[in-house]
C-alpha positions in Angstrom: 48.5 119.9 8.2 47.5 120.1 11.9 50.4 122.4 14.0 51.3 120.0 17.3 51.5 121.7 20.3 54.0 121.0 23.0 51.2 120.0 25.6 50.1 117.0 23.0 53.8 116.3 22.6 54.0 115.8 26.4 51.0 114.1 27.4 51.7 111.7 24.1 55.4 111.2 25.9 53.8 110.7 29.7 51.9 108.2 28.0 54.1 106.3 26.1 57.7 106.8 27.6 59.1 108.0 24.3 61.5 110.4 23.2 60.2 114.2 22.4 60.8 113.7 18.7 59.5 110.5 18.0 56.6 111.9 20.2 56.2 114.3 17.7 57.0 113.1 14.2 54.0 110.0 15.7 51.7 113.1 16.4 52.3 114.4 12.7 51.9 111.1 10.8 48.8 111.0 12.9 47.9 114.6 11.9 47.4 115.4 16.0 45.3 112.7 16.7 46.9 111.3 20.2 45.2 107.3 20.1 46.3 106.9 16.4 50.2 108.2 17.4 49.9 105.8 20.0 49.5 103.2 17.6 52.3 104.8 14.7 54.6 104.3 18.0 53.4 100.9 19.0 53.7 99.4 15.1 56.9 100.7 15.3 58.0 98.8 18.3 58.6 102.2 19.9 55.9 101.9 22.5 54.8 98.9 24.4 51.6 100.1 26.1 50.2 103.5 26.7 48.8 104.5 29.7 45.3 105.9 29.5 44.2 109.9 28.9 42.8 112.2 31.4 45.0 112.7 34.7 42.7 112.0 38.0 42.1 115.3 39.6 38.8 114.7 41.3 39.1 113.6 45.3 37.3 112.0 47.2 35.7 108.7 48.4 34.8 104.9 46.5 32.4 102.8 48.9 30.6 99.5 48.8 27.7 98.6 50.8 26.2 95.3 51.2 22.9 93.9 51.9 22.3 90.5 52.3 22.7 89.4 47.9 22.6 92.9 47.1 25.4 95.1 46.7 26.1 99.0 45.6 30.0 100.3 44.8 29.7 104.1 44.7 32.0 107.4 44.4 31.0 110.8 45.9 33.8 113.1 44.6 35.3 116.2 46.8 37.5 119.1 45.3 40.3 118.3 47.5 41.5 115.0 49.1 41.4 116.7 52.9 37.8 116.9 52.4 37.5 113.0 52.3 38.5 112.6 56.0 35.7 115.4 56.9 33.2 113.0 59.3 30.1 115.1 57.3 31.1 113.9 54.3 32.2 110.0 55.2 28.6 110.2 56.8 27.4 111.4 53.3 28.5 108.7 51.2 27.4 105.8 54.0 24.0 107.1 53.7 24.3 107.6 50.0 25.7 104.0 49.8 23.0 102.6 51.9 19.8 104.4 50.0 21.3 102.9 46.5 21.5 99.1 48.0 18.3 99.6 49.2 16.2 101.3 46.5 18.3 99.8 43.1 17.6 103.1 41.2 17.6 102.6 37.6 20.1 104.9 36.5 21.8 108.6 37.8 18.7 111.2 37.9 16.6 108.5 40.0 19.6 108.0 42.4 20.1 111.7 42.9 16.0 111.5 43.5 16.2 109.0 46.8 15.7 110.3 49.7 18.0 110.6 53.1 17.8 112.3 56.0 14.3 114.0 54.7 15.8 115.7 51.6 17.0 114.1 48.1 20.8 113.2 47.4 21.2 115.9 45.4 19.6 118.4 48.0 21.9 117.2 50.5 24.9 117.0 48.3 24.1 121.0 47.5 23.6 121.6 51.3 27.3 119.9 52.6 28.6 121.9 49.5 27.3 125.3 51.1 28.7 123.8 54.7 32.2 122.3 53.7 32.6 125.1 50.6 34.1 122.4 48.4 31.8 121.5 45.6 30.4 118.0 46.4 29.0 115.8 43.8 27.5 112.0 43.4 29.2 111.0 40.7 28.4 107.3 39.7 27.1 103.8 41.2 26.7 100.3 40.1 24.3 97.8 41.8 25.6 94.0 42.2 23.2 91.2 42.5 24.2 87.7 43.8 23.2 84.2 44.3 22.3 82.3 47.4 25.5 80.1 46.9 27.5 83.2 45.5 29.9 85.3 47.9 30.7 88.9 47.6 34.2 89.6 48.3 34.8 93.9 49.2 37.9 95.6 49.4 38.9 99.3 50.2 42.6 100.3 49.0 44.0 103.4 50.7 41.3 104.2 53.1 38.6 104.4 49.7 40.8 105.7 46.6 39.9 102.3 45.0 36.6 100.3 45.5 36.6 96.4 44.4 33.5 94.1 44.3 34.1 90.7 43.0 31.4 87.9 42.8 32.2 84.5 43.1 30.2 81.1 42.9 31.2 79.0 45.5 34.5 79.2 47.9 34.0 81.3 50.6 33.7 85.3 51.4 37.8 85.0 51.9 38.5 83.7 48.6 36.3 86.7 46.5 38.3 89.4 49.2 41.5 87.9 47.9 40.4 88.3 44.4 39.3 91.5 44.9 42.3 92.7 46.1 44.2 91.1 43.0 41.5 93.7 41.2 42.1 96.8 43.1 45.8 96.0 42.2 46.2 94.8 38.8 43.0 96.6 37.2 41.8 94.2 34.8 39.7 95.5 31.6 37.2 92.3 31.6 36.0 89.4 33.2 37.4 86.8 30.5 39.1 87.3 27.0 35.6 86.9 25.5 34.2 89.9 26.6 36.7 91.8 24.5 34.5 93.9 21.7 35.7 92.2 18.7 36.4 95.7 16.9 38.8 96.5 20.2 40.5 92.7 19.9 40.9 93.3 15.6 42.7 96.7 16.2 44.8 95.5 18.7 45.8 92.3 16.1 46.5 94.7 13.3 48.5 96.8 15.4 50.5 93.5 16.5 50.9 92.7 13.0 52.4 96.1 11.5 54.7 95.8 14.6 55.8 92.0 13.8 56.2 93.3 10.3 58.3 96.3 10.6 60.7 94.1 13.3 61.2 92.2 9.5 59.8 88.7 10.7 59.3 86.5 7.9 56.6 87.1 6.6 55.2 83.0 6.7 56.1 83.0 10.8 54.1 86.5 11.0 50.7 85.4 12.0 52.4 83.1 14.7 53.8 85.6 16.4 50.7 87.9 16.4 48.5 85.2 17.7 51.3 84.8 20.7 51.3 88.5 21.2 47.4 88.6 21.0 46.9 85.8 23.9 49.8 87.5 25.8 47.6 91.0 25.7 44.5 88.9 26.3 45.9 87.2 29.3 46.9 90.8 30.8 43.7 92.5 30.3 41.2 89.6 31.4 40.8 89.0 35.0 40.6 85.6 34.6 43.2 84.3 33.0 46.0 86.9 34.7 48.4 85.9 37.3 47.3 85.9 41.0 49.1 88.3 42.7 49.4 86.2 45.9 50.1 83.4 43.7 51.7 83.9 40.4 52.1 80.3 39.5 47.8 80.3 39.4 45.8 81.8 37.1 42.9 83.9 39.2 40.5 81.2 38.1 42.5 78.3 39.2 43.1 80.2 42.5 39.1 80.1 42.6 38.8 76.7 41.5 41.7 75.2 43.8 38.8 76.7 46.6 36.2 75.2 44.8 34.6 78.8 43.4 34.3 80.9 40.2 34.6 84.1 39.3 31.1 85.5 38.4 31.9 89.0 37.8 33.8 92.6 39.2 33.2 95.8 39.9 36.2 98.4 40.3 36.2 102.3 40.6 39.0 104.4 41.5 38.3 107.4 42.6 38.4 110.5 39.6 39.2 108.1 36.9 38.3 109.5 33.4 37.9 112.9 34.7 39.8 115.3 33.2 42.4 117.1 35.4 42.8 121.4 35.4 46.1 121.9 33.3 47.5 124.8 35.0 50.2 126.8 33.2 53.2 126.4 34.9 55.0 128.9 33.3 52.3 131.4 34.5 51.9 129.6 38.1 55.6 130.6 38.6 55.4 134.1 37.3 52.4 135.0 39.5 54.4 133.6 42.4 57.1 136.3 41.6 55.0 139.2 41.0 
């Protein structure tokens, strides 16, 4: 049997609100595997949601740029979040945000290829790196195309920590801002409950299940129950069907419709997301301050 170590106990209790040792006795049923003790807690009604791996510790800035039906949403990262008010490197992303909407490169190595100021993205990332001494690094883009009757509504939260694009058929440039801000806020997972894989939405349904089960349901009111909870987890992860944030008593598609619009699609970075944070050792951090 796998030993469990107090940093998976924590992070599995950071994610999940538990207590230590259902933490742990969820890590050893699951023999150390942290998504599969995140389910052991869930079917036991222990857990209601977990919050997702991998603390942010990259800095720096999310951008969009738009040009005429085009648009880019980009994120340059920095080592440290000062670094993201340096003019050099809000200069950067600009011009790195305005080669991508201009060029569409195909994927990562041929955006790092395009040319500004006379030298490649990456050459210029690598020289502001040797001027700012703070590794600086083009992390990721996605390009946005539109319609001539589509509007592209862009919105910045906190000075670019979060970057939201949202396409909309119809309405007006207002209306897709207002959504977009409901998408920097709420961070939907997809467009529209059928874009859920169908292996993500049967997992989910047996997890629901074993949950419903173990609360000692009856077992012929069961599958009720689990399709409620299913359309309830649907209806929090698709952007869609969630409740407007300036509106709760609309859905974000009949706030679109009530301005005669629909929501085409959404972009959303925030800024480090997925990137793995250094884990410093407290206990040493402290002892090298005394020394």
């Amino acid at each position: 049997m796998m030993a469990i170590t107090a940093a998976q106990v924590k992070e599995l209790r950071d994610r999940t609100q538990v207590g230590m040792m259902d933490a742990k006795k969820a890590l050893v049923a699951a023999d150390g595997d942290m998504d599969k003790a995140i389910d052991v807690l869930r079917e036991k009604g222990l857990a209601k949601a977990a919050k997702k791996a991998g603390n942010v510790a990259a800095e720096g800035l999310a951008a969009i740029t738009i040009d005429g039906n085009v648009a880019a949403v980009i994120e340059v990262n920095s080592e440290t979040d000062f670094v993201a008010s340096n003019d050099k490197f809000q200069n950067f992303v600009k011009l790195v945000g305005q080669a991508v909407v201009a060029n569409k490169p195909a994927d990562m190595p041929a955006a790092l290829a395009l040319t500004i100021d006379g030298q490649t993205i990456d050459e210029a990332a690598k020289a502001l790196t040797a001027v700012i001494g703070e590794k600086i690094s083009f992390r990721r883009f996605e390009i946005v195309e539109k319609g001539d009757g589509d509007h592209f509504g862009a919105y910045l939260h906190n000075a670019g920590q979060i970057a939201a694009l949202v396409t909309v058929e119809g309405a007006d440039e207002e209306t897709a801002r207002d959504i977009a801000m409901h998408v920097a806020a709420i961070n939907p997972k997809f467009l529209s409950r059928e874009d859920v894989p169908a292996d993500q939405l049967a997992h989910e349904k047996a997890v629901f299940t074993e949950e419903t089960i173990n609360e000692g349901k009856p077992e012929k009111i069961v599958p009720r129950i689990v399709e409620g909870r299913v359309n309830k987890w649907l209806s929090e992860i698709s952007l869609v069907d969630q409740e407007f944030v300036k509106d709760s008593d609309k859905t974000v598609a009949e706030y679109a419709q009530s301005k005669n619009g629909t929501v085409k699609g959404f972009v959303r970075f925030e800024v480090g997301e997925g990137i793995e944070k250094k884990q410093d050792n407290f206990v040493d951090e402290v002892m090298g301050q005394i020394k």
